[in-house]
C-alpha positions in Angstrom: 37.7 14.2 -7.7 37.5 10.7 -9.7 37.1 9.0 -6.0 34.3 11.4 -4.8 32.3 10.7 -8.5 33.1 7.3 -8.0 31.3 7.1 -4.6 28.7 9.5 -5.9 27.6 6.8 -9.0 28.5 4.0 -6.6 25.3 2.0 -7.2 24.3 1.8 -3.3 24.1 5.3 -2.9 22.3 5.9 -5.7 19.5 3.9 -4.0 20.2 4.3 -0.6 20.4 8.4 -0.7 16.7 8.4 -2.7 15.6 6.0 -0.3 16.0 7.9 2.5 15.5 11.3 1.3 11.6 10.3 -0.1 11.0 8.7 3.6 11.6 11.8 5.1 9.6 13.8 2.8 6.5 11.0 3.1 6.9 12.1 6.6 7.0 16.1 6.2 4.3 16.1 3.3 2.5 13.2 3.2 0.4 13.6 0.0 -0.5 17.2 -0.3 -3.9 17.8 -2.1 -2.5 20.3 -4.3 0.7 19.2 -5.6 0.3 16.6 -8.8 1.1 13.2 -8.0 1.8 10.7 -10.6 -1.1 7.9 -9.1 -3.4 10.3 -9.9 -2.4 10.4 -13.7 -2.0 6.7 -13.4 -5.8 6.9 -12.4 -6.5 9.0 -15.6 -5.4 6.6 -17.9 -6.9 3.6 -16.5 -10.1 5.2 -16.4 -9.6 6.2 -20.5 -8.7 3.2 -21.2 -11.5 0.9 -19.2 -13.9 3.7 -20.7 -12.8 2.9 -24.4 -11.7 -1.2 -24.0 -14.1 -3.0 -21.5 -17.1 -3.0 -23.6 -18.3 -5.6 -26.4 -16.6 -8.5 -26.9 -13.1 -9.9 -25.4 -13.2 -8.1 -22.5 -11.4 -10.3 -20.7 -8.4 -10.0 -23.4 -8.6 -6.2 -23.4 -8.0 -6.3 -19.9 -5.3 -8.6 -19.8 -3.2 -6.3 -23.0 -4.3 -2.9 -21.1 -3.5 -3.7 -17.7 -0.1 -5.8 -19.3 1.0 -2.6 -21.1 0.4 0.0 -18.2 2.4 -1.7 -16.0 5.1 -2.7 -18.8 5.5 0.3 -20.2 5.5 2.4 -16.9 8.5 -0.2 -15.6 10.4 0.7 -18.9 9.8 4.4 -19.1 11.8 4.4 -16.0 13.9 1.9 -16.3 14.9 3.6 -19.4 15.0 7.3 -18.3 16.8 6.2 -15.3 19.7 4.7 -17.3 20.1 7.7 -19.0 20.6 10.3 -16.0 22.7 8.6 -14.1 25.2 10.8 -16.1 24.1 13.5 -14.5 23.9 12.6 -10.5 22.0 15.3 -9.1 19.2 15.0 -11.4 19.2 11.1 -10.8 19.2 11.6 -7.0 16.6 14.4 -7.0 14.2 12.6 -9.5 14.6 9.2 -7.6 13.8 10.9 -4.8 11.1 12.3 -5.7 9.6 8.8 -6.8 10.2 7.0 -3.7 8.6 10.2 -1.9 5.4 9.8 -4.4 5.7 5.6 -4.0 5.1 5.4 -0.1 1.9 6.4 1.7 2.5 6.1 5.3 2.0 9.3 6.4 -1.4 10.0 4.0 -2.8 6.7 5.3 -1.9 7.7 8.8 -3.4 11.5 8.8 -6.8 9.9 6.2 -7.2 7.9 9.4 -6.7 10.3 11.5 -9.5 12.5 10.1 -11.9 10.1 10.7 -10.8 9.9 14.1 -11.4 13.8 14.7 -14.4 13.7 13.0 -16.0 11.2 15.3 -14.6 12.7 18.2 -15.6 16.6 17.4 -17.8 16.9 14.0 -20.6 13.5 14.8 -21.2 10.3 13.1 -22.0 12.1 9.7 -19.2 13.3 9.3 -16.9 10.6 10.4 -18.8 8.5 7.7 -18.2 10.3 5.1 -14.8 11.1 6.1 -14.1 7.0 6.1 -15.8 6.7 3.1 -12.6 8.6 1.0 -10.3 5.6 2.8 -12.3 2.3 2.4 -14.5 0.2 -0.2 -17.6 -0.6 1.9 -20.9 1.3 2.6 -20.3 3.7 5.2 -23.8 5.5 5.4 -25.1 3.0 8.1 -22.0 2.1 10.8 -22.2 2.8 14.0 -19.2 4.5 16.0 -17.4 1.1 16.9 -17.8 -0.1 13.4 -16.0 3.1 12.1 -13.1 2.3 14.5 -12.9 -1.1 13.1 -12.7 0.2 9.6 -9.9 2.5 10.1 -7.6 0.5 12.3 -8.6 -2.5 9.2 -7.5 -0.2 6.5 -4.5 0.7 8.6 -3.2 -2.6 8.7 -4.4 -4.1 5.5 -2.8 -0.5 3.2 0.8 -0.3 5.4 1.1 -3.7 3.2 0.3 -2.3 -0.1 0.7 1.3 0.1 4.2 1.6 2.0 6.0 -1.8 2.3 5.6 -3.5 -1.0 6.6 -0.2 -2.8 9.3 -0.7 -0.4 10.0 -4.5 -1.3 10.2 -3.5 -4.6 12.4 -0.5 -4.4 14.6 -3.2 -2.7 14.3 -5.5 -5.9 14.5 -3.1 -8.7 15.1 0.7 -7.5 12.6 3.2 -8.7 11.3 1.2 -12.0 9.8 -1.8 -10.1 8.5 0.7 -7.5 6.4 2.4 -9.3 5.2 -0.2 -11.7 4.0 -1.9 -8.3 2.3 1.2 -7.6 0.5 0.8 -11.1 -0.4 -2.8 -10.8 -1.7 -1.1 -7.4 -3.7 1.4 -8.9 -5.2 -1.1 -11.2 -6.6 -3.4 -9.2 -7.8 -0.3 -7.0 -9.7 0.6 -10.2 -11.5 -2.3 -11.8 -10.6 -5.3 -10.0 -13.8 -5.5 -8.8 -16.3 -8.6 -8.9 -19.3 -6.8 -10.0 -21.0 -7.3 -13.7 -19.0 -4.2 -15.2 -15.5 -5.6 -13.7 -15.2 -9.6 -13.5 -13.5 -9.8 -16.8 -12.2 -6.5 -17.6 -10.5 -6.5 -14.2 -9.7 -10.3 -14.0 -6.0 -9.7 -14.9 -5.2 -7.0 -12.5 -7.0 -8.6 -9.5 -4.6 -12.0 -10.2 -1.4 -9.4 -11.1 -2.1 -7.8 -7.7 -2.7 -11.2 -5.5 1.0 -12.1 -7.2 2.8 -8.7 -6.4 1.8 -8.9 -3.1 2.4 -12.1 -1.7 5.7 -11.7 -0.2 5.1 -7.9 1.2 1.8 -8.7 3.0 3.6 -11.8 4.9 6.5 -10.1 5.7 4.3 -6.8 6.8 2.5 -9.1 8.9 6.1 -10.9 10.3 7.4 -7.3 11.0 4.5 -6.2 12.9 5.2 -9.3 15.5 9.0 -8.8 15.5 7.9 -5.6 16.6 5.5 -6.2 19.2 6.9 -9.1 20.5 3.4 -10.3 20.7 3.0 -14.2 21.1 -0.7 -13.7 20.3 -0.2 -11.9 16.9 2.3 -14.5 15.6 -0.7 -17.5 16.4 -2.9 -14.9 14.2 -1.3 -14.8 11.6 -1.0 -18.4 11.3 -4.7 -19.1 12.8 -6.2 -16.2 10.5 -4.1 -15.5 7.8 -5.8 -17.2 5.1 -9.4 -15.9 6.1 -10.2 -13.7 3.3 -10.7 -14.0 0.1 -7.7 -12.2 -0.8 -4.6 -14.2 -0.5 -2.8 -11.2 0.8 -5.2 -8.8 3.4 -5.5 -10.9 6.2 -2.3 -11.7 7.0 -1.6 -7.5 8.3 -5.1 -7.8 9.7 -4.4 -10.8 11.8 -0.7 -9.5 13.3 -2.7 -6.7 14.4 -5.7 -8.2 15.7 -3.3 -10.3 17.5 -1.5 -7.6 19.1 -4.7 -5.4 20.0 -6.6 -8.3 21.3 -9.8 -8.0 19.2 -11.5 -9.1 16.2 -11.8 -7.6 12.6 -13.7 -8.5 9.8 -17.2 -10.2 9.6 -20.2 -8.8 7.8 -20.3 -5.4 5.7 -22.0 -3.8 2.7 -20.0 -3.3 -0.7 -21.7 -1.5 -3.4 -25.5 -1.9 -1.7 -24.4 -5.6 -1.3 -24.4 -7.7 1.9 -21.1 -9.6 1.9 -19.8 -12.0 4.9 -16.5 -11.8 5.2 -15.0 -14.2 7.8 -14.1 -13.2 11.1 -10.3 -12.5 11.6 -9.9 -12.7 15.6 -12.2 -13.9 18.6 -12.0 -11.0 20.8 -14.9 -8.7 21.1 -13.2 -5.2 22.2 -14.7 -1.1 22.2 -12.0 0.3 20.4 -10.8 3.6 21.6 -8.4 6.6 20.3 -5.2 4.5 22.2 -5.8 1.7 19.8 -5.3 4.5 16.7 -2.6 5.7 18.1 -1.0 2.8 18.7 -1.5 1.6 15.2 0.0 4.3 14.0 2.8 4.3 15.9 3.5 0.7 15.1 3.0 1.7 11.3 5.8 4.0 11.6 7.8 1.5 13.4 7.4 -1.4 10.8 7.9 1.3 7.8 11.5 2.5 9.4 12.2 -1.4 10.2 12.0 -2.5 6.4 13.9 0.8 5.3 16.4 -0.2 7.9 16.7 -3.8 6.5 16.6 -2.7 2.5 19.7 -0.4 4.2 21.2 -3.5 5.2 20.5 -5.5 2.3 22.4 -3.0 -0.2 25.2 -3.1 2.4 25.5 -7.1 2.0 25.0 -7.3 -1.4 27.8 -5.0 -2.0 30.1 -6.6 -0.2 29.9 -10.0 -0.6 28.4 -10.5 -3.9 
């Protein structure tokens, strides 16, 4: 009885068993529209506070204290609450669990894109725009069929970074607290870290927080993706393209799988009624087709289950030699 409770508040499993257990449930629910999910609170209170705080003067502070404190206090609220259940190990599992299940996105980013793709293929044009415009930040009313492709196989690459393997990275570092305070730094800069008049200094703060969180995780998506596809071309992407944005972080995904597909992202689009020009990332002109979705998402699965593996791996070491 002590051994089996011993192995049952052994740290490793604790994280390994929550791990795996929201991984499979991202797979079997993906983000169900009518269950509450915690990014969508998240999204409440930013939106309260920005309402209230970025007005009148010190905006830029105000956004530095809010965005501070959300992501602060989140991280301790669990850190916290986690100490105190691990007492009880069923609760800990099942609420860790849940947290890594409502931390990843993989399969919601995979089946968003995947309704655009059905829409263009069986509803028209229309419909595909508007379906795309739920998933990405430009102007959708005016693409054309190829450009719609582009954007979804784009977002594909640039959200498996930020929406499934630096929660992931983070789990690794700090369990479920550091998760999900990476999902409200996330959030944040999803929010106002914009570069429009209402946003440059309210949203200064989370913009920089979110370059910094996601440094390592968008490299080592984008080092994945080659190991993965053994693709000679994607590695000399990354390198060649992986600085052309202006994000430190987004192009590095892009590139691997521009790389890999043998065509070219990026390049002019319209944000907010504005024309920006956005850098090429690639040379090669392609016609995308529903093989190239599929095997994006196929390859996002892949690069998801790799980095689970390796966190696996990870606990496994650290146990035993440290």
């Amino acid at each position: 009885m002590v051994n089996t409770y011993s192995r049952i508040m052994d740290t490793e499993f604790l994280l390994i068993v929550p791990l795996l257990t929201g991984f499979a449930l991202d797979c079997l629910l993906g983000d169900p529209r009518w269950m509450p999910h915690p990014v969508r609170a998240f999204g409440a209170v930013i939106a309260f506070l920005e309402k209230q705080l970025n007005r009148g003067s010190y905006r830029k502070l105000k956004g530095i204290l809010s965005s501070a404190l959300l992501v602060f206090g989140i991280w301790a609220l669990l850190f916290f609450l986690f100490q105190k259940i691990e007492k009880w190990p069923g609760i800990y599992l099942v609420l860790a669990s849940l947290a890594v299940f409502f931390g990843l996105a993989n399969r919601s980013l995979i089946s968003e894109s995947y309704r655009v793709m059905q829409a263009l293929r069986k509803e028209g044009i229309a419909t595909a725009r508007k379906q795309l415009s739920y998933i990405v930040g430009r102007d959708t009313a005016q693409l054309n069929e190829q450009q719609i492709r582009t954007a979804v196989l784009e977002t594909m690459a640039e959200n498996l970074s930020d929406g499934v393997i630096g929660p992931l990275f983070y789990f690794a570092l700090g369990g479920v607290p550091l998760m999900i305070a990476y999902k409200m730094a996330s959030t944040l800069d999803s929010m106002i870290a914009y570069k429009n008049e209402r946003f440059k200094q309210y949203g200064w703060f989370a913009a920089r927080l979110d370059d910094l969180l996601n440094l390592i995780p968008a490299r080592l998506t984008a080092l994945l993706m080659v190991l993965l596809t053994f693709s000679w071309n994607a590695a000399v992407h990354v390198v060649k393209y992986g600085r052309s944005h202006s994000s430190p972080n987004s192009a590095y995904p892009e590139a691997a799988l521009a790389g890999w597909l043998r065509c070219r992202f990026g390049g002019p689009n319209i944000y907010h009624g504005k024309l920006v020009d956005k850098p090429y990332i690639g040379h090669h002109i392609k016609q995308f087709s529903d093989r190239d979705f599929y095997k994006t998402a196929a390859l996002n699965t892949a690069t998801t289950c790799l980095t689970i593996a390796l966190i696996i791996l990870f606990f496994y070491f650290r146990k035993n030699l440290f």
